[in-house]
Structures are given as C-alpha cells and as structure tokens.
SEBAMAR-501738 format. One line per 5 residues: for each residue x, y, z of C-alpha. Coordinates in Angstrom, 1 decimal. Each point is the difference from the previous one (the first is absolute). Example, Ala and Ser with C-alpha at 12.3 -4.5 7.8 and 13.67 -1.06 7.14 Angstrom:
2
12.3:-4.5:7.8 ~ 1.4:3.4:-0.7 $
***
This chain:
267
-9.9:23.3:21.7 ~ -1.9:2.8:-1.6 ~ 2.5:1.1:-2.3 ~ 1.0:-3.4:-1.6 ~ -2.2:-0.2:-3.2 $
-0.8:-2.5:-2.6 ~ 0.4:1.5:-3.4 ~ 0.5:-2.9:-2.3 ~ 0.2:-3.7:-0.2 ~ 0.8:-1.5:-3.6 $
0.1:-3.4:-0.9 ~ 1.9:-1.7:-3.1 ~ -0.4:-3.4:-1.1 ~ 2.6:-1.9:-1.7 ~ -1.1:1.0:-3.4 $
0.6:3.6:0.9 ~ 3.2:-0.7:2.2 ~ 1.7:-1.9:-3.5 ~ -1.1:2.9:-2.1 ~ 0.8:2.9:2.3 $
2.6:-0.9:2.7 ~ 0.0:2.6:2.8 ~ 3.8:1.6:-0.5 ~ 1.6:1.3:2.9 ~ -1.5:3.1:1.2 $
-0.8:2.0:3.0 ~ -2.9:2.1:1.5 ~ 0.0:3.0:2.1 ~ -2.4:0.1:3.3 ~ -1.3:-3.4:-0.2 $
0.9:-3.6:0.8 ~ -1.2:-2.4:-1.8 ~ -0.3:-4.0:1.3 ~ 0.2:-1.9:-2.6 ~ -1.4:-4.0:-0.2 $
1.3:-2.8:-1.9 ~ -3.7:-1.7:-0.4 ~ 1.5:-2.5:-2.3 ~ 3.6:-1.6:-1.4 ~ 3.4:1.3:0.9 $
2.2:2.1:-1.3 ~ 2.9:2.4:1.0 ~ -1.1:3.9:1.5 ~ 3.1:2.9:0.3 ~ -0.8:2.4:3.2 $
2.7:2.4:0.4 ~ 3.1:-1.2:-1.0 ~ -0.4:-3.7:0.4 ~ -1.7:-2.9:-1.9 ~ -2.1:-2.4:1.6 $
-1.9:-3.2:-0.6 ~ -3.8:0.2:0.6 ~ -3.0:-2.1:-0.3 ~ -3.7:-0.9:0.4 ~ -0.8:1.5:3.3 $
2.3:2.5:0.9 ~ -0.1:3.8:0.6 ~ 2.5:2.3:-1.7 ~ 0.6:3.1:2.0 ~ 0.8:3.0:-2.2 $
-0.3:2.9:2.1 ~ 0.2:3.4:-1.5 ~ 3.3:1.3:-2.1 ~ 1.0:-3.6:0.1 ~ 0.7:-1.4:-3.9 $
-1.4:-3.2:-0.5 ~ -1.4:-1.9:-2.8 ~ 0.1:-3.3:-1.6 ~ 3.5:-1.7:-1.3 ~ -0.2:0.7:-3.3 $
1.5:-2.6:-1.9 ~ -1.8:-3.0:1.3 ~ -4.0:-1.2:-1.2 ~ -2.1:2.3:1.4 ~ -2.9:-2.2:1.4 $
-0.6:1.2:3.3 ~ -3.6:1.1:1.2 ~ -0.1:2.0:2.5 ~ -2.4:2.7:1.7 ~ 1.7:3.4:1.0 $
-1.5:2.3:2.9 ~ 0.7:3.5:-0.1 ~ 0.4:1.8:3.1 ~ 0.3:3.7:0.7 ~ 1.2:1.4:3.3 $
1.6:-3.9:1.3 ~ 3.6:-0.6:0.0 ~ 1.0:-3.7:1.0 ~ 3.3:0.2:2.2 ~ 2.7:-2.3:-1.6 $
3.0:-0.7:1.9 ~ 3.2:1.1:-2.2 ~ 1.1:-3.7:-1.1 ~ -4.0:-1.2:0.6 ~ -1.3:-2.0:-2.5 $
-3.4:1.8:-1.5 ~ -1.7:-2.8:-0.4 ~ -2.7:-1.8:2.5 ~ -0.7:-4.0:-1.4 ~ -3.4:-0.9:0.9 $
-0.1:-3.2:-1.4 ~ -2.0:-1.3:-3.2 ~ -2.8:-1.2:2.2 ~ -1.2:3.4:1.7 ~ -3.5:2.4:0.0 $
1.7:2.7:-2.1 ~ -0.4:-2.0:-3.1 ~ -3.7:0.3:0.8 ~ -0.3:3.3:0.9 ~ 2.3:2.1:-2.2 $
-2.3:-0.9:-3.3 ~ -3.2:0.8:2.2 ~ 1.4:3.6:1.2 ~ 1.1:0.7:-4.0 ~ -3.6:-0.7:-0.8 $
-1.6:2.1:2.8 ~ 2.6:3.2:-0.8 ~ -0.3:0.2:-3.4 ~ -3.5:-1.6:-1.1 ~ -2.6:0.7:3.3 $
-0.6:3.7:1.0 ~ 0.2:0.4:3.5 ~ 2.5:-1.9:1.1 ~ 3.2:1.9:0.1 ~ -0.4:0.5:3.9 $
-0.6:-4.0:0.0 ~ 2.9:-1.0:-2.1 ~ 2.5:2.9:1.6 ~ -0.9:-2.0:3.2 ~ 1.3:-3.0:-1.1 $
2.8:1.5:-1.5 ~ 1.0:1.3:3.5 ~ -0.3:-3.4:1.6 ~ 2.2:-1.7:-2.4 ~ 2.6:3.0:0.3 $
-0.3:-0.2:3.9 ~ 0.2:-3.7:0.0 ~ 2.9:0.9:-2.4 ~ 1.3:2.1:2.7 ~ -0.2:-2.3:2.9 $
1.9:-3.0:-2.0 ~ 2.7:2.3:-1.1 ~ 0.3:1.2:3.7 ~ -0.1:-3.7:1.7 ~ 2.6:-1.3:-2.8 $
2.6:3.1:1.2 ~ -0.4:-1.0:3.2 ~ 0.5:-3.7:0.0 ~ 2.5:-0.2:-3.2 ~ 1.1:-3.5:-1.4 $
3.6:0.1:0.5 ~ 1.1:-2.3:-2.5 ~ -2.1:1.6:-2.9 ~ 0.9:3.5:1.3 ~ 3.5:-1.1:-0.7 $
-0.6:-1.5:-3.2 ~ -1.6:2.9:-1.4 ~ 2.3:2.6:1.2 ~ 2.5:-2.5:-1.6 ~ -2.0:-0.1:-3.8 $
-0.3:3.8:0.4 ~ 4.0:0.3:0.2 ~ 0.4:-1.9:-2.4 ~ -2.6:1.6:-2.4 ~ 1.8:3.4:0.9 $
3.5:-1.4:-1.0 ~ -1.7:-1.0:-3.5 ~ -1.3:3.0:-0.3 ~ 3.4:1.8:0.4 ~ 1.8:-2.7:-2.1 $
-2.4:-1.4:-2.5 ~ 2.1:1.3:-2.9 ~ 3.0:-1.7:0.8 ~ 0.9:-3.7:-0.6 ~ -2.0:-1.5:2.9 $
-0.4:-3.6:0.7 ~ -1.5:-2.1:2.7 ~ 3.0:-0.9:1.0 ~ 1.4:3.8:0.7 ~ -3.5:0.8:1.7 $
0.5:-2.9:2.4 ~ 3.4:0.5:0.8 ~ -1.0:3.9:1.0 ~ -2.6:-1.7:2.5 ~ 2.1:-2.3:1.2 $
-3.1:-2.8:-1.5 ~ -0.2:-3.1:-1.6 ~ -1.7:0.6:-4.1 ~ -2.9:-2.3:1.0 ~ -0.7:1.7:3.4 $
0.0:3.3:-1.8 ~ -1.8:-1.1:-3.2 ~ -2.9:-1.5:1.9 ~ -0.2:2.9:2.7 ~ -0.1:2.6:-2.8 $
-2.8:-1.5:-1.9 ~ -1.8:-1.1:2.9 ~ -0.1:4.4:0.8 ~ 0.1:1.0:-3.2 ~ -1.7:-2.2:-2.4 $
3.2:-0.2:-2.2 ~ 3.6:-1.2:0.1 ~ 3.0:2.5:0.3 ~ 1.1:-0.6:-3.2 ~ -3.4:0.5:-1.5 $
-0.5:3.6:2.4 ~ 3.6:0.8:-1.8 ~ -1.3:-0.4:-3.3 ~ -3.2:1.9:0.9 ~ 2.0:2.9:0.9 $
2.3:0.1:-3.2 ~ -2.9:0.0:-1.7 ~ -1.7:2.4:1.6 ~ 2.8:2.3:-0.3 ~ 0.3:-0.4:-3.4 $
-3.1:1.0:-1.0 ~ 0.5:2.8:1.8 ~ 3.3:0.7:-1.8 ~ -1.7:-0.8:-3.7 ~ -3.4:2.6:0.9 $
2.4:2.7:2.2 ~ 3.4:0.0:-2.2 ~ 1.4:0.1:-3.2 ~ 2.8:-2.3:0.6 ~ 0.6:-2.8:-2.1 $
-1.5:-3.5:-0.1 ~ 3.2:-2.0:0.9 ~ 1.3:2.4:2.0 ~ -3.2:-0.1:2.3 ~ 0.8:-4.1:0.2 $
3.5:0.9:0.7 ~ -0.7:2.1:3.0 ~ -2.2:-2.4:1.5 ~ 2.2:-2.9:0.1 ~ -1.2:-2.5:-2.9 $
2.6:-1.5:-1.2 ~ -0.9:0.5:-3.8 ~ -2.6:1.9:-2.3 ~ -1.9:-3.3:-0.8 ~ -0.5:-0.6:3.7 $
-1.5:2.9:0.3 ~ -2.1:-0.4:-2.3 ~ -1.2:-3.2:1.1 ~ -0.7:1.2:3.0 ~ -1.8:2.8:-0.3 $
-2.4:-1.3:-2.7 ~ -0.9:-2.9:2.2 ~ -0.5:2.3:3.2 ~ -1.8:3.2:-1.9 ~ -1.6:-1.9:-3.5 $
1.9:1.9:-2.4 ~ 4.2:0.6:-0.7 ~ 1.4:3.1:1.3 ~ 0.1:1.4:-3.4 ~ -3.5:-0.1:-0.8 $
-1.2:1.5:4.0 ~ 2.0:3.3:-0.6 ~ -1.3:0.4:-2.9 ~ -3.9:-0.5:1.2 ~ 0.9:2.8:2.6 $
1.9:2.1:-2.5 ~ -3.2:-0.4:-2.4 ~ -2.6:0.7:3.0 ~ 2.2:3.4:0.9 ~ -0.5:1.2:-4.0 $
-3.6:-1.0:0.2 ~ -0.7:3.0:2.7 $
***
C-alpha cells in the first residue's frame, strides 16, 4: 500500500475537452482511472472502442493506449487519477470499464479531491487516501465481476470484439452489413444494435472511421497519390473520398497533407 502514490489528478471541462481532445496515448508506470463526470462519449483502451458515460471508470493501466475517439464532439468531463506503483488486473477479453451509475458519491468527491491536491497545502496524504479507496474499491468490483460473470453479455462482447477484429483486418475491402452478418452467422439488426450498444457506433460507421484513419496516416507518412490512397482503401471513386473525409476530418484530403507538409518545412 505504501508504494502506490498519487501524483496527479487533472480535470477538463467541456470547453477544454472540444478544444483539446485527449488523442490516444499511453503512459509508462502509472495507471490512470479515468471518470466520465458528465455526457457520453466513445473511449479506445487498447485495441478496442467502447461507449462510456456519466459515471463510469475507464481503466488505463500502464503501456495501455487509450484516448478519446477522435472524430466524434469532444464534450466529455471527466476527472483523471494518476497512480504510480498500481496496476488494475484486466482479464484478456475484460471490459476496462466499471459503470457506477449517474447517481453515485464520486460525482461529489472527485471535484473536492481536485481542489484539496492542487489548491490546499497539506493535503496530499489526505487526497492519496482517497485515491487508494477508490482504486481498492476499484479493485474489489473488478474482482467480484470476474468472479460472478454475466453470461449473456460475456458473450456479446466477446462477440462485438470479433467482429471489431474482422473490421479491422478487412476495413479496406468492400464491406457491407450484409457480408459482416453472414461471417457471424447474425441477423443486420441483431448485429447493428449489439455493436452500437458496445461501441457507441455502427459497423459501418467503425469502417469508415478506420479508412479514415488510415488515410491520414497514408497523406502525413507517404508520398503516394491522392486517388491512389482512395483506391487502396476501397472507395469506390475520388469524389467519395473526398466526401468522406472532409466530413469526418473538416478539411479534403488535399488540403490535410498539405498542413502536415507545411508544419514539417516550418521546423
């Protein structure tokens, strides 16, 4: 117990959170526990996407990448304790999220242990104190939810996780709805509402995402061409692309290399 510290706690409001969303990232030698104080949103931990709101815990333990999705409105408040030396053991398909409800004393206490660590002297002993009791009952919720597992929503997300890992590995090629749930032997409205309900989007919607991720990628990492970078990534023409990406990222393919290519001549 000694060894677990508190060595941060940040809060961002949704002002902050639309002007600077939190990109994935990760931290070495610290998890961090990370509460949704208000609206809803969708959170990455590791490789998976996950719907999260008011009132539940995001588990990122240390080396994990996590961060917000970054093309939906970044409103989420949230409070974000930093601990050194504490590691929260996640089964390998384990859902890293604990749901405490809207209605719960963390909503309360967070903004009163922010206050105390950064604006009172003398109470980092106080406020690491309460940042142990939250991790242990943390701890103890994780432990009881391993050992008395919902079966049916054990099976559902294992299911959503398959699928996400098949869109993964295929988002380039011409998926439908109707290809994914003929792989998973589903019906399209089973599968559509199951996604979103773990996810936060539809499969189609996660494909998109991950074109588009990929393409920036492609526009900032390669010299290829424009069309070409469509091409490989299964739209079916230049325009769509286009359309796509401008509604997704604010601005046409065209115009995001060249703010990278600018920003690299600039150093």
């Amino acid at each position: 117990m000694e060894k677990i510290q508190l060595t941060d706690i940040f809060f961002v409001d949704k002002e902050y959170s639309f002007k600077h969303p939190h990109m994935i990232h990760r931290h070495e030698g610290v998890l961090e526990l990370l509460y949704i104080a208000s609206e809803n949103g969708r959170y990455l931990v590791g490789n998976y996407e996950y719907a999260v709101t008011a009132g539940d815990f995001i588990i990122c333990n240390a080396n994990v990448p996590h961060g917000e999705d970054p093309f939906q409105e970044h409103h989420i408040q949230t409070y974000c304790l930093v601990l050194s030396g504490a590691k929260l053991d996640l089964e390998e398909d384990e859902r890293p999220i604990i749901s405490l409800g809207k209605e719960n004393p963390f909503g309360e206490l967070l903004p009163t242990i922010y206050q105390m660590f950064h604006k009172k002297s003398g109470y980092s002993e106080v406020c690491r104190h309460f940042a142990l009791g939250i991790y242990f009952l943390l701890q103890r919720m994780l432990i009881e939810r391993i050992a008395n597992p919902n079966p049916a929503r054990k099976k559902r997300e294992r299911l959503v996780y398959k699928i996400l890992d098949f869109i993964n590995e295929h988002f380039s090629e011409p998926l439908t709805l109707d290809l994914i749930s003929a792989e998973f032997f589903i019906s399209k409205s089973n599968l559509s509402h199951m996604f979103k309900k773990e996810t936060g989007l539809s499969p189609m919607q996660y494909m998109m995402q991950r074109r588009i991720g990929q393409a920036q990628s492609l526009l900032v990492e390669t010299s290829s061409a424009i069309q070409d970078i469509g091409d490989d990534l299964g739209f079916n023409d230049n325009a769509h692309f286009f359309k796509m990406f401008k509604k997704y990222v604010g601005v046409t393919p065209k115009e995001y290399r060249k703010h990278f290519s600018d920003r690299r001549r600039r150093k």
